[in-house]
C-alpha positions in Angstrom: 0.0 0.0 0.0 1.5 3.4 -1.5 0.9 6.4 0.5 0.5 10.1 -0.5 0.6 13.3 1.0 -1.6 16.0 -0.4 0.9 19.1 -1.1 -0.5 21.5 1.0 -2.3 20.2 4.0 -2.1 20.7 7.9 -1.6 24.0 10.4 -2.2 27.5 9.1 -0.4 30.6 9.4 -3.0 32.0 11.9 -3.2 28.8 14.0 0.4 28.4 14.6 0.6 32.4 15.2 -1.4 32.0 18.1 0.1 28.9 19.5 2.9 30.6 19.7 1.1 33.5 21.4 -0.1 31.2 23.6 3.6 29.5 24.7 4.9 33.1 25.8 2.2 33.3 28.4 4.1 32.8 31.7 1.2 32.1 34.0 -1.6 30.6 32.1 -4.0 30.5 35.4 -4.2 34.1 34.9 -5.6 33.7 31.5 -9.3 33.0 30.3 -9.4 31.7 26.7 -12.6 33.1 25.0 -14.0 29.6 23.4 -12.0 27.4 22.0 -8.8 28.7 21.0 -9.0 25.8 17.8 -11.5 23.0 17.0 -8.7 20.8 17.8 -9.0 18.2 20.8 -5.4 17.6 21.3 -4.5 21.3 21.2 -7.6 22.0 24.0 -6.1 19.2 26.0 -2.5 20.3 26.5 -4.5 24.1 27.0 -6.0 22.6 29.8 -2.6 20.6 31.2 -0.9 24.1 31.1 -3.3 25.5 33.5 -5.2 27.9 31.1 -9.1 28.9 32.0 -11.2 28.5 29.0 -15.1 29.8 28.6 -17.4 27.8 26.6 -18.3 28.6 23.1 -21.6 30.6 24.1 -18.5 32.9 25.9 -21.8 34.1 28.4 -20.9 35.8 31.3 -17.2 38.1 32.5 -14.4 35.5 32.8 -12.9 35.5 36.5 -9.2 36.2 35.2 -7.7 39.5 34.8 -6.5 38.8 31.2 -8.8 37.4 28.3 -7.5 35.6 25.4 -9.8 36.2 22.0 -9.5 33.1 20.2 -8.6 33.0 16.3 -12.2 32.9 15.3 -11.9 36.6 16.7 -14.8 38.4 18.3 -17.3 41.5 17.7 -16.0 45.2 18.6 -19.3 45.0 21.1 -17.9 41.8 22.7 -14.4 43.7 23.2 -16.1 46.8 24.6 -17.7 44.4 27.2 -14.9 42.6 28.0 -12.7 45.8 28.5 -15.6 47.8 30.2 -15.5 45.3 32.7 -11.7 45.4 33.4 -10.2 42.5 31.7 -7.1 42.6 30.0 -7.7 41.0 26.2 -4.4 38.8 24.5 -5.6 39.0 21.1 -4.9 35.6 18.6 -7.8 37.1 16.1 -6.4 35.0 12.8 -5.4 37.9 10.6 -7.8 36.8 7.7 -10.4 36.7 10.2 -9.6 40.6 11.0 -9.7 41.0 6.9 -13.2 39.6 6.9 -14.9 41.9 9.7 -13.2 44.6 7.9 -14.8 44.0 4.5 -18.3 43.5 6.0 -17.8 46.9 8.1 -17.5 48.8 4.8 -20.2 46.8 2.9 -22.0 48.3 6.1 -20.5 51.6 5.8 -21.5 51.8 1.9 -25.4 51.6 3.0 -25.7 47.8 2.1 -27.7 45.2 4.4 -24.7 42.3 4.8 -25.1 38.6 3.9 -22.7 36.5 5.6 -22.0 33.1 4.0 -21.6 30.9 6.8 -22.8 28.9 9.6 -25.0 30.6 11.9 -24.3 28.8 15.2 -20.3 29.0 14.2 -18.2 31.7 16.3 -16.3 33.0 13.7 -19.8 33.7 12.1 -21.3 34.8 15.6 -18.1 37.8 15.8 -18.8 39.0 12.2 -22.6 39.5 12.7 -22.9 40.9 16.0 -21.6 44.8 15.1 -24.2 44.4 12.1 -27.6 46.1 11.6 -29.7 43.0 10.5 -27.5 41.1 9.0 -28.4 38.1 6.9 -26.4 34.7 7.5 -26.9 31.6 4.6 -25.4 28.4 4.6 -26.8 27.2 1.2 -28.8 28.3 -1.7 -32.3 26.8 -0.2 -31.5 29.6 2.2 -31.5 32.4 -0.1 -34.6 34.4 -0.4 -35.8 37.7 -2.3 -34.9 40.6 0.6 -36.0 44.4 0.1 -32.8 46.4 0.1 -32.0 47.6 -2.8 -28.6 47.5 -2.3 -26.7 44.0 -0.8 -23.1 43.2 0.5 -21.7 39.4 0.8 -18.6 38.3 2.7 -18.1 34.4 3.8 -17.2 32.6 6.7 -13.5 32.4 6.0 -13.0 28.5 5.8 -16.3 28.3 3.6 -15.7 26.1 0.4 -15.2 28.3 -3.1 -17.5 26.1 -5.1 -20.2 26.9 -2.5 -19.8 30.7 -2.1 -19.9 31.0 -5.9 -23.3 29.2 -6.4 -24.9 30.7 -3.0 -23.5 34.7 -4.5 -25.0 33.4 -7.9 -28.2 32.6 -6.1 -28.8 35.9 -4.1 -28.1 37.6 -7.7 -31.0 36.0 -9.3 -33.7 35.9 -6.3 -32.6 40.0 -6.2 -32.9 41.7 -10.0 -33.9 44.9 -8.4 -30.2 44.7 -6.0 -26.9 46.2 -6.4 -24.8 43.4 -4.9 -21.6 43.6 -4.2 -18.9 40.8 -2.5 -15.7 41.1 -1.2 -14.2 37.5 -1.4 -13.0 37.1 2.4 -12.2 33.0 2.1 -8.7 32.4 3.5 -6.0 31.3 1.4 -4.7 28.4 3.2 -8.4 26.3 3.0 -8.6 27.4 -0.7 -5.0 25.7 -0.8 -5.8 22.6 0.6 -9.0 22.3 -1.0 -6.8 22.5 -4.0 -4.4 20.3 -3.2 -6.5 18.0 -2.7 -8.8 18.0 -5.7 -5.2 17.1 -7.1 -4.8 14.3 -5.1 -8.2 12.5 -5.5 -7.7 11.1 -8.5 -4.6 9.2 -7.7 -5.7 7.5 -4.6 -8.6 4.6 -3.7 -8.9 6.1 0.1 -8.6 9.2 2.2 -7.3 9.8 5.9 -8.2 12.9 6.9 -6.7 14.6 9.9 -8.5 16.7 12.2 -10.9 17.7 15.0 -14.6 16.6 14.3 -15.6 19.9 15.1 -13.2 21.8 12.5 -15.3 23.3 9.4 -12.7 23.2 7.0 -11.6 19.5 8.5 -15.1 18.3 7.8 -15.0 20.3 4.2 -12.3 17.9 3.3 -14.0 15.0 4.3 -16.9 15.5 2.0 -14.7 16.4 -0.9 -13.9 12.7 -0.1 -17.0 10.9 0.3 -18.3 13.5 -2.9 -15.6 11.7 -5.0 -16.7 8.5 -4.4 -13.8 7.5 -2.4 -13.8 5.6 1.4 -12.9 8.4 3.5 -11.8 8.3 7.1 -11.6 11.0 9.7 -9.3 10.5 12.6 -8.1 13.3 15.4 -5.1 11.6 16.0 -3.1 8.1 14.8 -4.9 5.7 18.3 -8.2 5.6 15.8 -6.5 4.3 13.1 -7.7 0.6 12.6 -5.8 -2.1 10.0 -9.2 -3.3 8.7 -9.8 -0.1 7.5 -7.5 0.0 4.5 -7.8 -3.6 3.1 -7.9 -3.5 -0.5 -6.5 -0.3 -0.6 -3.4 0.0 -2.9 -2.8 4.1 -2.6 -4.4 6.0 0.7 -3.9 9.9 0.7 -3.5 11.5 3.7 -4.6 15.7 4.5 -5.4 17.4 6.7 -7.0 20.3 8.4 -6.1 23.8 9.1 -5.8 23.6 13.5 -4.1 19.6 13.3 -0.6 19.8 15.0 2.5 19.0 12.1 3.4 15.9 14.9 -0.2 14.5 14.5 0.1 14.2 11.2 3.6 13.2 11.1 2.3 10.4 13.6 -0.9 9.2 11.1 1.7 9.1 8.4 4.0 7.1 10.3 0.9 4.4 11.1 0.0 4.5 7.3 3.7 3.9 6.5 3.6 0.9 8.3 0.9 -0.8 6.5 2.7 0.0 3.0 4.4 -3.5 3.1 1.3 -4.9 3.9 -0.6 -7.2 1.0 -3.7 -6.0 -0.4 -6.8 -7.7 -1.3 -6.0 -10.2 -4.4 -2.2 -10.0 -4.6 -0.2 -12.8 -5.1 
């Protein structure tokens, strides 16, 4: 069994930024992390072994620390407000393409338009981006998309939405509005677009897909439909312990990705499990 590694997979730029953020702090009881810092389990864990507080992802309530760390799914300017108002020192990790969407949807806002955010409603990346809005919209497909009033419309999308899907949903709130200047300011990161890429290049060469990641990642999970979309057996694994021999017989070449919070030694440890099984005779060989 052959195994291949999709080009461009793993840890972002804004993920690793703020894990290294997060290593400088010297007492991490005195810090509050505003949610979940990623939708990573292993990187919560070790979090939690350091001594760090963290809020839930509903982030109700004034955190008990002094300092408050905003996570990379950043937060509204209202939630900073009343954090600060209430004393609390904020460590900000905001991913900088997260900052480079609230700013586009701020001058849609600014220009007179009612905002549409592509996106998951209940998501907190979504939640940040809506909340300094005046009645914003937020669609996660094209069912979703209806005929509005205003006469003049601005989109911007969860940042880890896929293209394909921002292109058809922009497409749809075209046609349902004639009468609406619409306008979008294209604020999906790079580094999903490059692994979505990568691994559109990758299908085709492989009969099976490991996908690395926490099941609560949205661009983790985006990868693992691209998967199961292409007809392939598709597996999605936080970490190399679920990884189970049965799995792969009768594969001859398994890819491997994976998503934009998983640690490089994760991987690297999936990888090595996989590389173990290359020797290993597949269904019908000699």
């Amino acid at each position: 069994m052959q195994v291949l590694r999709a080009d461009e997979m793993g840890m972002c730029f804004g993920v690793r930024d703020a894990l290294t953020t997060i290593g400088r702090v010297a007492d991490p009881t005195a810090v509050t992390i505003h949610g979940e810092l990623v939708h990573n389990p292993e990187v919560l864990a070790m979090l939690d072994r350091r001594g760090f507080h963290r809020a839930d992802e509903a982030r109700r309530g004034v955190p008990g620390t002094p300092v408050v760390l905003v996570t990379a799914h950043g937060v509204s300017d209202r939630e900073r407000e009343r954090l600060t108002a209430a004393g609390k020192q904020l460590l900000d990790t905001t991913c900088p393409l997260v900052q480079k969407a609230h700013a586009a949807a701020k001058e849609l806002a600014a220009e007179g338009r009612r905002v549409v955010v592509i996106g998951r409603a209940d998501h907190v990346e979504v939640r940040g981006l809506v909340e300094d809005l005046a009645a914003p919209i937020v669609v996660a497909s094209e069912a979703e998309v209806l005929p509005w009033p205003e006469r003049r419309l601005g989109v911007v999308s969860q940042t880890t939405t896929p293209v394909a899907l921002a292109r058809r949903i922009v497409a749809r709130i075209r046609a349902e509005n004639p009468h609406a200047d619409v306008r979008e300011i294209d604020t999906i990161c790079g580094p999903t677009k490059a692994r979505i890429e990568a691994l559109a290049a990758l299908l085709p060469r492989i009969d099976a897909l490991v996908v690395v990641g926490g099941h609560g990642s949205n661009n983790t999970r985006q990868l693992v439909q691209r998967g199961e979309a292409a007809g392939l057996r598709t597996l999605h694994v936080e970490h190399a312990g679920e990884l189970q021999p049965a799995w792969f017989v009768g594969c001859r070449v398994v890819g491997l990705t994976a998503g934009t919070s998983t640690l490089p030694r994760t991987i690297d440890e999936v990888a090595s499990w996989l590389g173990r099984l290359e020797s290993a005779p597949v269904r019908g060989s000699a």
